[in-house]
Backbone as a chain_set.jsonl record, in Angstrom:
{"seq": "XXXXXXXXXXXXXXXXXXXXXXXXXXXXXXXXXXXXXXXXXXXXXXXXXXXXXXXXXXX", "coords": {"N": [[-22.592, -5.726, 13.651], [-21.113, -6.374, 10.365], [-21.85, -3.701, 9.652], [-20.152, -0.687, 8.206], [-16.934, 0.344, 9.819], [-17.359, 4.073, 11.069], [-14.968, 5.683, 10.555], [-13.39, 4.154, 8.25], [-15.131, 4.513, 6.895], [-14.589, 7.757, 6.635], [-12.683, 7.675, 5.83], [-12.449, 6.868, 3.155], [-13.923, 8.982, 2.041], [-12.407, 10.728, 2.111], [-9.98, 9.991, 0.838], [-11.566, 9.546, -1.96], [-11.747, 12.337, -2.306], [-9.709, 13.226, -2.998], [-7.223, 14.688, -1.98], [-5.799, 13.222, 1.579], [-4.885, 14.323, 4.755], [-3.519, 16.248, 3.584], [-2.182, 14.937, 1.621], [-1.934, 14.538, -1.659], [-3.469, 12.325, -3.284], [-3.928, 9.784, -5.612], [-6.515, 7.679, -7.051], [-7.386, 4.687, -8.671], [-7.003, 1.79, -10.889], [-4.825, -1.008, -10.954], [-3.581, -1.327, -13.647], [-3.198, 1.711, -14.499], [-1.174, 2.729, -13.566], [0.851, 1.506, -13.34], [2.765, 2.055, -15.782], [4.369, 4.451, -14.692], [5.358, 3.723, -12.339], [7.942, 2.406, -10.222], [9.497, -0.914, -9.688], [10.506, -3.291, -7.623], [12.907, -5.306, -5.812], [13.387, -6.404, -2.378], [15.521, -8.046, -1.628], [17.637, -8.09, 0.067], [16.431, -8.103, 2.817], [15.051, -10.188, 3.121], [14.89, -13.725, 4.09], [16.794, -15.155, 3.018], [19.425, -17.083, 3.279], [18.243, -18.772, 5.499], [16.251, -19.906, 4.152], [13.874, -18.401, 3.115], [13.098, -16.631, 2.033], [11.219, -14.993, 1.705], [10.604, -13.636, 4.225], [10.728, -11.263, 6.516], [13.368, -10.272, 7.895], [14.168, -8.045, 9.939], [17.306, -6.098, 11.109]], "CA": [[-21.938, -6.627, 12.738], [-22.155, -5.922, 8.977], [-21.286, -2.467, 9.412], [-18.43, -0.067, 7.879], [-17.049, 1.38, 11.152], [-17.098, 5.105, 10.962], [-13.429, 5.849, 10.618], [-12.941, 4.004, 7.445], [-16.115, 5.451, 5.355], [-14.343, 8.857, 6.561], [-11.349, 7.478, 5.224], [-12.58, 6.789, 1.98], [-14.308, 9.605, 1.265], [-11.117, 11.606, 2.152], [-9.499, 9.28, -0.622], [-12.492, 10.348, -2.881], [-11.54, 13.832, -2.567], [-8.056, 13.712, -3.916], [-6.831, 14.819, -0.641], [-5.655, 12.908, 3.111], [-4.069, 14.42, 5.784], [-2.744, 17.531, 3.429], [-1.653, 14.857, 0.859], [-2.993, 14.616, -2.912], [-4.03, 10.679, -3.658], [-4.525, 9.351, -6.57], [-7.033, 6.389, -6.807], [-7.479, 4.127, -10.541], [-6.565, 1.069, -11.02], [-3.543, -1.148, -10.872], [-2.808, -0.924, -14.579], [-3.345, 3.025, -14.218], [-0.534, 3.345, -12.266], [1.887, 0.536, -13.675], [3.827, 3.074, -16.236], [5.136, 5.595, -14.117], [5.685, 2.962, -11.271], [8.834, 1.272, -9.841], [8.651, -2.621, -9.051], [12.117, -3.673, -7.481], [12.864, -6.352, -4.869], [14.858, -5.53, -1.602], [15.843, -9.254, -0.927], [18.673, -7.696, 0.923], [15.367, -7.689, 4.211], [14.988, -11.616, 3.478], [16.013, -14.501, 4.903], [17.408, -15.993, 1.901], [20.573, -17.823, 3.961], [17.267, -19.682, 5.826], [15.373, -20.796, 3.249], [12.508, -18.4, 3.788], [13.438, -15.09, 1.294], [9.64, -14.257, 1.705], [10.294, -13.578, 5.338], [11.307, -9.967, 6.637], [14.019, -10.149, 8.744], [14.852, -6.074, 10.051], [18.107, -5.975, 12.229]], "C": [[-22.392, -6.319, 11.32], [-21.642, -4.817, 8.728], [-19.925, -1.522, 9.489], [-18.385, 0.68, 8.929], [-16.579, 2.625, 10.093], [-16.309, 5.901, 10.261], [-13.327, 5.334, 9.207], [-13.943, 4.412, 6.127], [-15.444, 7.025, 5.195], [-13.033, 9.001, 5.615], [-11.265, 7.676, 3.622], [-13.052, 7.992, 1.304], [-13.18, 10.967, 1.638], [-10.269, 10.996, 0.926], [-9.987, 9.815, -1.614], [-11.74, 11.19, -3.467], [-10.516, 14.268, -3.075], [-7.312, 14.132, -2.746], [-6.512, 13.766, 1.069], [-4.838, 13.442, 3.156], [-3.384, 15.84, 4.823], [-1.909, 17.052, 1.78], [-2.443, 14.493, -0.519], [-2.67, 13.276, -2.932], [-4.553, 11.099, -4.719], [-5.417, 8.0, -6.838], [-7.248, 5.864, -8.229], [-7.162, 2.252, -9.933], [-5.539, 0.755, -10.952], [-2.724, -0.387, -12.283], [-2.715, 0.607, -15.035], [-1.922, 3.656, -14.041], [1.037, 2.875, -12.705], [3.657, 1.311, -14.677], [4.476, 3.968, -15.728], [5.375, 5.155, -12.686], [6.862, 2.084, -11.321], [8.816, 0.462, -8.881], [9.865, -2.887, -8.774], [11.646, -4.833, -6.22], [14.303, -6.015, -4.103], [14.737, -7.283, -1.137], [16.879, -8.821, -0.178], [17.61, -8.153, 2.68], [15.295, -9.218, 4.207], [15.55, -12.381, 4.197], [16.544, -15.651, 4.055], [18.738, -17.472, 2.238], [19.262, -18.731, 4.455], [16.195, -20.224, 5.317], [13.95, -20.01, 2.748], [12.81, -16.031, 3.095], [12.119, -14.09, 1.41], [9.248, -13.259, 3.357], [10.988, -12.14, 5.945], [11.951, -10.534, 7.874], [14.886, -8.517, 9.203], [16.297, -6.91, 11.142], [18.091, -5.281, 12.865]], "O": [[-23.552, -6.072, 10.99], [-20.968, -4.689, 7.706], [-19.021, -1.507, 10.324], [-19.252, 1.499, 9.233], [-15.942, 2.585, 9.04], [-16.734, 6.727, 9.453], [-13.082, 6.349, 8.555], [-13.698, 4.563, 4.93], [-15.55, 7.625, 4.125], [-12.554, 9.932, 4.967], [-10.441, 8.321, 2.975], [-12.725, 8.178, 0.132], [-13.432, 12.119, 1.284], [-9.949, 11.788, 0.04], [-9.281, 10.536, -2.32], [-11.191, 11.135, -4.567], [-10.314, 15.393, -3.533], [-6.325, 13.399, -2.791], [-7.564, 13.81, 1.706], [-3.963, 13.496, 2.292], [-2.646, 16.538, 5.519], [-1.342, 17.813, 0.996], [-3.621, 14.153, -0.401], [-1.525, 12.991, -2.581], [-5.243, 12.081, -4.99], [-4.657, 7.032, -6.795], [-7.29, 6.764, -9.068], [-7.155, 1.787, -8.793], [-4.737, 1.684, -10.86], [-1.861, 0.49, -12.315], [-2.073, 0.753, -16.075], [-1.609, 4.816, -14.31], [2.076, 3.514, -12.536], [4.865, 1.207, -14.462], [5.373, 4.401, -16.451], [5.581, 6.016, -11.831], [6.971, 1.186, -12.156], [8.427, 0.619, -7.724], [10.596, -2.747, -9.754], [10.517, -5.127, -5.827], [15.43, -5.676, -4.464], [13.871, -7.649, -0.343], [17.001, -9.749, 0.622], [18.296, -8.503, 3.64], [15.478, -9.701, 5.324], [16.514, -12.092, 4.906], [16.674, -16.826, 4.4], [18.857, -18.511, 1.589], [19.137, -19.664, 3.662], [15.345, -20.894, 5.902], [13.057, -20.618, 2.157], [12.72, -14.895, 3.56], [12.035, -12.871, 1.259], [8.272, -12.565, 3.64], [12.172, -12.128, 5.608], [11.326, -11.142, 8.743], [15.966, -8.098, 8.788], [16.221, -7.992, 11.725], [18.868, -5.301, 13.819]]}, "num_chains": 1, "name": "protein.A"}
């Protein structure tokens, strides 16, 4: 109890490295990231007709 399992210290220090799995990560901050980021909203997935737009409904 207490301790970081295994798996996710390996994780991180694969993050570190600029590298997982083959792909380049970038790690910073939010506001880092915010300019060359798109913020949209797929309410189309809600359940807006039931009151409850927060709620993923897949078909």
């Amino acid at each position: 109890q207490g301790k970081i399992p295994l798996a996710m210290i390996t994780t991180m220090k694969k993050l570190k490295s600029g590298y997982i799995n083959g792909t380049r990560v970038s790690l910073g901050n939010l506001n880092d990231f915010l300019s060359t980021s798109c913020i949209t909203n797929l309410s189309f997935l809600g359940s807006s007709e039931d009151g409850r737009p927060d709620k993923l409904n897949p078909q």
